[in-house]
PARO-648187 format. One record per residue (C-alpha): y, z, x. Coordinates in pm, whole numbers, padded with zeros to 5 digits, always signed. Layout:
% PARO-648187
YZX ...
This chain:
% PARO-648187
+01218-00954+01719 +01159-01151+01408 +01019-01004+01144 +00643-01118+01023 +00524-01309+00761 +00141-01259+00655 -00042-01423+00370 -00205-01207+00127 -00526-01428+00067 -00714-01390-00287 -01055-01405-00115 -01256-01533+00248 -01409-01865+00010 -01432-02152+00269 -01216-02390+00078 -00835-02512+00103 -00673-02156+00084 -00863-02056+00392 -00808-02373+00536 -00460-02419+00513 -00383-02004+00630 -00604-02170+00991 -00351-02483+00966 -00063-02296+00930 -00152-02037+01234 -00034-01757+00996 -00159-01368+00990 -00346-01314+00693 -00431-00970+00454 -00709-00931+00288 -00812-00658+00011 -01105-00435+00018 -01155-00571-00345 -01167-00924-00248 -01491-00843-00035 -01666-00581-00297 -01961-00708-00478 -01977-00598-00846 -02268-00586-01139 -02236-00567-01518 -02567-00551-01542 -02511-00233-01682 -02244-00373-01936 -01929-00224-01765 -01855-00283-01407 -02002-00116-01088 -01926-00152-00728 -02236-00230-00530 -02070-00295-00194 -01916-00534+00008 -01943-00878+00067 -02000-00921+00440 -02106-01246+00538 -01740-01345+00417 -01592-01204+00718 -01714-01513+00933 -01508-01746+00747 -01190-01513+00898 -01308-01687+01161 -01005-01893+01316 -00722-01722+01127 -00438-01569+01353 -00530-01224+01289 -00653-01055+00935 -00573-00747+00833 -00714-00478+00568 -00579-00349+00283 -00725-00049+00079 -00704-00236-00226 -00439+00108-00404 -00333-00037-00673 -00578-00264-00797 -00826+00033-00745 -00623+00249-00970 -00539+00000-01214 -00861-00160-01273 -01092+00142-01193 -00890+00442-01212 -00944+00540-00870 -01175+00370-00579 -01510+00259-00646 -01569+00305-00236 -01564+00625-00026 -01356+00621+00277 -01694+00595+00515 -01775+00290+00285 -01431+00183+00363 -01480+00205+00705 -01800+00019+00724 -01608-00216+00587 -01364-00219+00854 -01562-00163+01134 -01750-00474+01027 -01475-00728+01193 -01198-00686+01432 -00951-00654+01200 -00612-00632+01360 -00457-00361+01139 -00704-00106+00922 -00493+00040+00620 -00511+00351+00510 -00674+00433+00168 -00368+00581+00035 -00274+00671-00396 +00070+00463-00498 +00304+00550-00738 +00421+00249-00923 +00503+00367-01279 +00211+00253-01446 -00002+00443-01265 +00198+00832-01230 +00342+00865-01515 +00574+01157-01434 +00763+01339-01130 +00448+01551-01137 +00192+01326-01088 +00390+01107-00805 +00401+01477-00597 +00079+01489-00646 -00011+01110-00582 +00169+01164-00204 -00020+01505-00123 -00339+01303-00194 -00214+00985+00055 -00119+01264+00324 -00496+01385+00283 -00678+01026+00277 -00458+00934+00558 -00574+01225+00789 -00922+01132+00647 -00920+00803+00734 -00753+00833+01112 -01087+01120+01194 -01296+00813+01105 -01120+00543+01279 -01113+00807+01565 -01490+00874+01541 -01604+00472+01510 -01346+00405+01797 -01097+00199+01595 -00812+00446+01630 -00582+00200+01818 -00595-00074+01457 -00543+00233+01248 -00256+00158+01011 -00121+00536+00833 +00034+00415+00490 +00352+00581+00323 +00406+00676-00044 +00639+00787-00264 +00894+00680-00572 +01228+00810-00409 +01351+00741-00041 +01299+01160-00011 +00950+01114-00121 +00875+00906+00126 +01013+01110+00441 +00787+01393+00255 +00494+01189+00311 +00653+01100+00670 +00622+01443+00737 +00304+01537+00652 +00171+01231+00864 +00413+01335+01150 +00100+01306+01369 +00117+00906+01334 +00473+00920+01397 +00474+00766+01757 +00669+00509+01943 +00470+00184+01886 +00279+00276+01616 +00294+00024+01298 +00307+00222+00969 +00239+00059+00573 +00513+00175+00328 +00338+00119-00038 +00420+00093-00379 +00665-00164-00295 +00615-00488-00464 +00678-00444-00806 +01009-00243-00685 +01351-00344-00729 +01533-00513-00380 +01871-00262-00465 +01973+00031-00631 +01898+00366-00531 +01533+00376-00543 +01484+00014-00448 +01306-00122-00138 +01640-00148+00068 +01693+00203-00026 +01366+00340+00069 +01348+00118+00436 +01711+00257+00448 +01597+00625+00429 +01321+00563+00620 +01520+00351+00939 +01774+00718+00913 +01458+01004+00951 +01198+00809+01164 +01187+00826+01574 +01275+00538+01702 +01009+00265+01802 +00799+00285+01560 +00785-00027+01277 +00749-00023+00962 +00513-00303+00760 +00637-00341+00403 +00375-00409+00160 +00409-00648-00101 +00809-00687-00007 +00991-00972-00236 +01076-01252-00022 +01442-01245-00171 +01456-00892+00029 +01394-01061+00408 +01755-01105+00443 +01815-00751+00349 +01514-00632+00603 +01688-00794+00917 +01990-00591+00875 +01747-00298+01038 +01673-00495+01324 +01317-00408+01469 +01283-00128+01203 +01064-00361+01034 +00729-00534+01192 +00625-00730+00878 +00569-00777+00541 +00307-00927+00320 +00283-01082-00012 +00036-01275-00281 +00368-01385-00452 +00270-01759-00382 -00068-01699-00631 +00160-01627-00957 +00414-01911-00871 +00134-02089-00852 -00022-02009-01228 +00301-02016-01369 +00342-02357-01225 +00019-02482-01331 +00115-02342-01714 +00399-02527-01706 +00260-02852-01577 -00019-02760-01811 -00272-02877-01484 -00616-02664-01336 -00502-02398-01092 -00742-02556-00818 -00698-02389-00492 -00603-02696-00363 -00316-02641-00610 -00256-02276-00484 -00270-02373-00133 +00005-02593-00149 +00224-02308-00313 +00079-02122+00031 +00242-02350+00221 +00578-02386-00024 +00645-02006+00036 +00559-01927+00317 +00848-02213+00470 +01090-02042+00172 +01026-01728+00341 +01124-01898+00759 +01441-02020+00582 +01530-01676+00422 +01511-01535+00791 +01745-01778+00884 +02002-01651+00641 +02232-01394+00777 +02141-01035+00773 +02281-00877+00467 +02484-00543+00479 +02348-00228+00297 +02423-00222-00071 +02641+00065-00186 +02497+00317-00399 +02469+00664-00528 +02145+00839-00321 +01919+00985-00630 +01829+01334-00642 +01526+01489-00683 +01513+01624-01089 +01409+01983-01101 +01394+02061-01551 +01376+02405-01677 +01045+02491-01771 +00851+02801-01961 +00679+03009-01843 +00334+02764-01881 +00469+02499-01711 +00636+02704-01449 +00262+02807-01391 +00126+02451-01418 +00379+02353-01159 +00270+02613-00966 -00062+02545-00989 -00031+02199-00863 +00221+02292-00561 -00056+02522-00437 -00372+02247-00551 -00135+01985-00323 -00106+02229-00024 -00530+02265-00014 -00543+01899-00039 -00342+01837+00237 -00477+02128+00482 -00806+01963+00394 -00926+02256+00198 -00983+02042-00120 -01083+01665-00119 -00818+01437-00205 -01000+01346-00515 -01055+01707-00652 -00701+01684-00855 -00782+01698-01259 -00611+01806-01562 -00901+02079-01629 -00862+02264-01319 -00495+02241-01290 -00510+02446-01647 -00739+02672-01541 -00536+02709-01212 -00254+02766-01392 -00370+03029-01614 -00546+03246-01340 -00162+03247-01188 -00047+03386-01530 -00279+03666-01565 -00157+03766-01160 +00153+03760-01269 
């Protein structure tokens, strides 16, 4: 089975983009941010919904999928501007082939230490389970997509195994915080799909988010481990061309770059599958700490385990309470 290609598209604008995705019969992604309507009418920002009437452009694509929108969310926002039942109006608003989970990556820029990526996956355990209930409840179970987080190949089997109720033959299942990662080493994206092809029950497929197209040759070595990947790659090739050629960035101009990767990416699956780099498997730091932070970490072990029984929200995590937290363990102690 050969592994999937699908276009991340920028936005549903009828225009070239769109209508070269339709000529090129391609499955397409498209980001809950790409279809939220914003105001500044305030001077900053806020979300004011989605975009609806966008969705009939889809119209004629192969099949269009839904992402969460993670890391723009977190980058740009510091956290989603949507609820997960605004989320899943969203979804329920066109047959979308796959429905993401809202789910809290890990890239550096966003969890700044071992702490705060621990926490990051007990908060994706929680949205996930969040999310299936209301796919379950608006009958969209069966496009349901659970989504995988982490930093090290352990991290993610964590996460595995607090979702282990979407771990079914069949079942298609988003590992994140993967395209500003490496292709080798021991934390890279071979590593992690690695891990992952090792601890997972067979038939179920994994789809990559964000992968590198470099790493397709890599990704066939696991045979039908791997459903598909998407990327927006073709978007900065794109700008950086149009820099150097010092020309508009048209989407006429982006299209064609559509159309440029998107063949790279058939010819990199015609390359020989590449054996599994050697390297050292990581291991999980654990640092000495006082007796504060020993509380602190303490604090948060117990704040994760709430969040994931579903005894805390998965946005009820802050710096304040974790302190407080912490020092009601010291005076138990």
């Amino acid at each position: 089975m050969t592994i999937e290609i699908v276009i991340g598209l920028p936005h549903l604008n009828e225009g070239p983009i769109l209508a070269r995705a339709r000529a090129m019969v391609q499955p397409a992604l498209i980001s809950a941010n790409a279809l939220s309507r914003w105001s500044k009418a305030r001077g900053w920002p806020e979300w004011r919904g989605w975009r609806l009437g966008q969705l009939a452009n889809a119209q004629g694509l192969a099949s269009l999928d839904l992402d969460s929108a993670g890391f723009v969310a977190m980058k740009r926002y510091g956290g989603y501007a949507w609820s997960i039942d605004d989320y899943f109006r969203l979804a329920s608003a066109f047959p979308f082939r796959r429905i993401a989970s809202l789910d809290y990556c890990t890239e550096h820029e966003i969890a700044g230490d071992r702490e705060e990526v621990l926490d990051r996956i007990s908060r994706t355990i929680r949205a996930n389970r969040d999310c299936r209930d209301r796919a379950r409840d608006l009958g969209l179970a069966d496009r349901f997509m659970p989504v995988l987080q982490g930093r090290m190949p352990s991290d993610y089997e964590r996460c595995a195994e607090g979702l282990w109720w979407s771990m079914q033959p069949g079942a298609v299942v988003g590992v994140g915080s993967m395209c500003r990662r490496e292709i080798a080493g021991p934390n890279g994206l071979v590593a992690v799909v690695a891990h992952l092809d090792r601890i997972l029950p067979a038939g179920i497929r994994l789809h990559i988010f964000g992968a590198k197209g470099a790493a397709l040759p890599w990704l066939k070595a696991f045979g039908e481990r791997v459903a598909s990947i998407d990327s927006q790659a073709y978007g900065i090739a794109a700008r950086r061309d149009a820099h150097r050629r010092r020309v508009s960035k048209t989407d006429a101009f982006v299209a064609d770059h559509l159309q440029r990767w998107t063949r790279l990416q058939f010819l990199r699956l015609r390359e020989p599958a590449r054996p599994m780099p050697r390297f050292t498997p990581p291991s999980d730091p654990v640092p000495a700490l006082d007796r504060w932070e020993s509380a602190v970490a303490a604090a948060r072990a117990e704040m994760r385990a709430l969040i994931e029984s579903g005894d805390l929200d998965h946005n009820e995590l802050t710096a304040g309470w974790i302190e407080q937290w912490a020092a009601d363990i010291l005076q138990t102690r």
